[in-house]
N, C-alpha and C positions, 0 to 999 in steps of 0.2 A: 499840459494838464497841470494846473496847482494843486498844491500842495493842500490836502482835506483834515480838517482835525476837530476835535470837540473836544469838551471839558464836561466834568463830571462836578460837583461842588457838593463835598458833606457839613449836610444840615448839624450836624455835633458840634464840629469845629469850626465852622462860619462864625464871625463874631460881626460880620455887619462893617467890615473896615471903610470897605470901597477902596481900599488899594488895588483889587485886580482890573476894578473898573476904569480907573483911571492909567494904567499900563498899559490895557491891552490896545497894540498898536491898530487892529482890524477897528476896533469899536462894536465887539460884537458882545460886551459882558454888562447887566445892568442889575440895579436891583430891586427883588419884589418886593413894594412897596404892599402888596396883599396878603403875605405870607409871613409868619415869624418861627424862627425856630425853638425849641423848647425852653433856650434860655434869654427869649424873646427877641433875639437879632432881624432884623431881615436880610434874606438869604442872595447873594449873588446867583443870578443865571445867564445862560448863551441865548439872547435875543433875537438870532437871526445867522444863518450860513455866512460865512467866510470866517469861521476861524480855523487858523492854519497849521494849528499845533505848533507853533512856536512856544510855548510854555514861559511865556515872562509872567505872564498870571502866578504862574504857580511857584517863578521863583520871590515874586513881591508878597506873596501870601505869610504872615506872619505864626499864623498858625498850621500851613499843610493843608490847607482843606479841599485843592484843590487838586484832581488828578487830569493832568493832559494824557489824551491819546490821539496816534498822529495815523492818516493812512497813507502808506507810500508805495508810489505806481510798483508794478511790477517790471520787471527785468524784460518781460518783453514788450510792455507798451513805451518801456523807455527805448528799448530798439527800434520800434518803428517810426516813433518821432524822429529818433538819428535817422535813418533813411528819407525818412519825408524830406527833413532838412538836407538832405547831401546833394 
C-alpha cells in the first residue's frame, strides 16, 4: 500500500514562485492560473492523487507556505502485508 499524503498551500504566504511545482517529484503540484492571492500571486495547488508526503515541496518553498501531511498505514495493515509476503 503507498505511501498517501497531501499538501495544504497558504494563500498569505504563497508568493507565486513555482518552485514547489517544479520539485515535486509525483508531478501533482500546479498553479491556478484563475485564482490570485490578496497580494495578487497565483496560488500553487495538489492537481490530482499521488502525492506522497514526501515534503520536498515544502522544503524548496521559500516562504513556508506549505504544510505536508503524510498518512501512514498502520501497524497492523503493515502485518498483514508481511504475512501475505512470507
Amino acid at each position: 500500500m503507498p505511501v498517501k499524503g497531501w499538501v495544504e498551500i497558504d494563500p498569505i504566504y504563497c508568493k507565486g514562485c513555482e518552485l514547489c511545482v517544479g520539485a515535486c517529484p509525483q508531478g501533482v503540484l500546479a498553479m491556478d492560473m484563475n485564482i490570485l492571492t490578496s497580494k495578487g500571486y497565483h496560488l500553487a495547488y495538489l492537481i490530482e492523487d499521488g502525492c506522497t508526503g514526501c515534503a520536498i515541496c515544502a522544503i524548496v518553498c521559500p516562504d513556508s507556505a506549505i504544510t505536508v501531511f503524510r498518512e501512514t498505514p498502520s501497524r497492523k495493515t503493515i502485518e498483514n502485508q508481511i504475512e501475505v509476503h512470507a
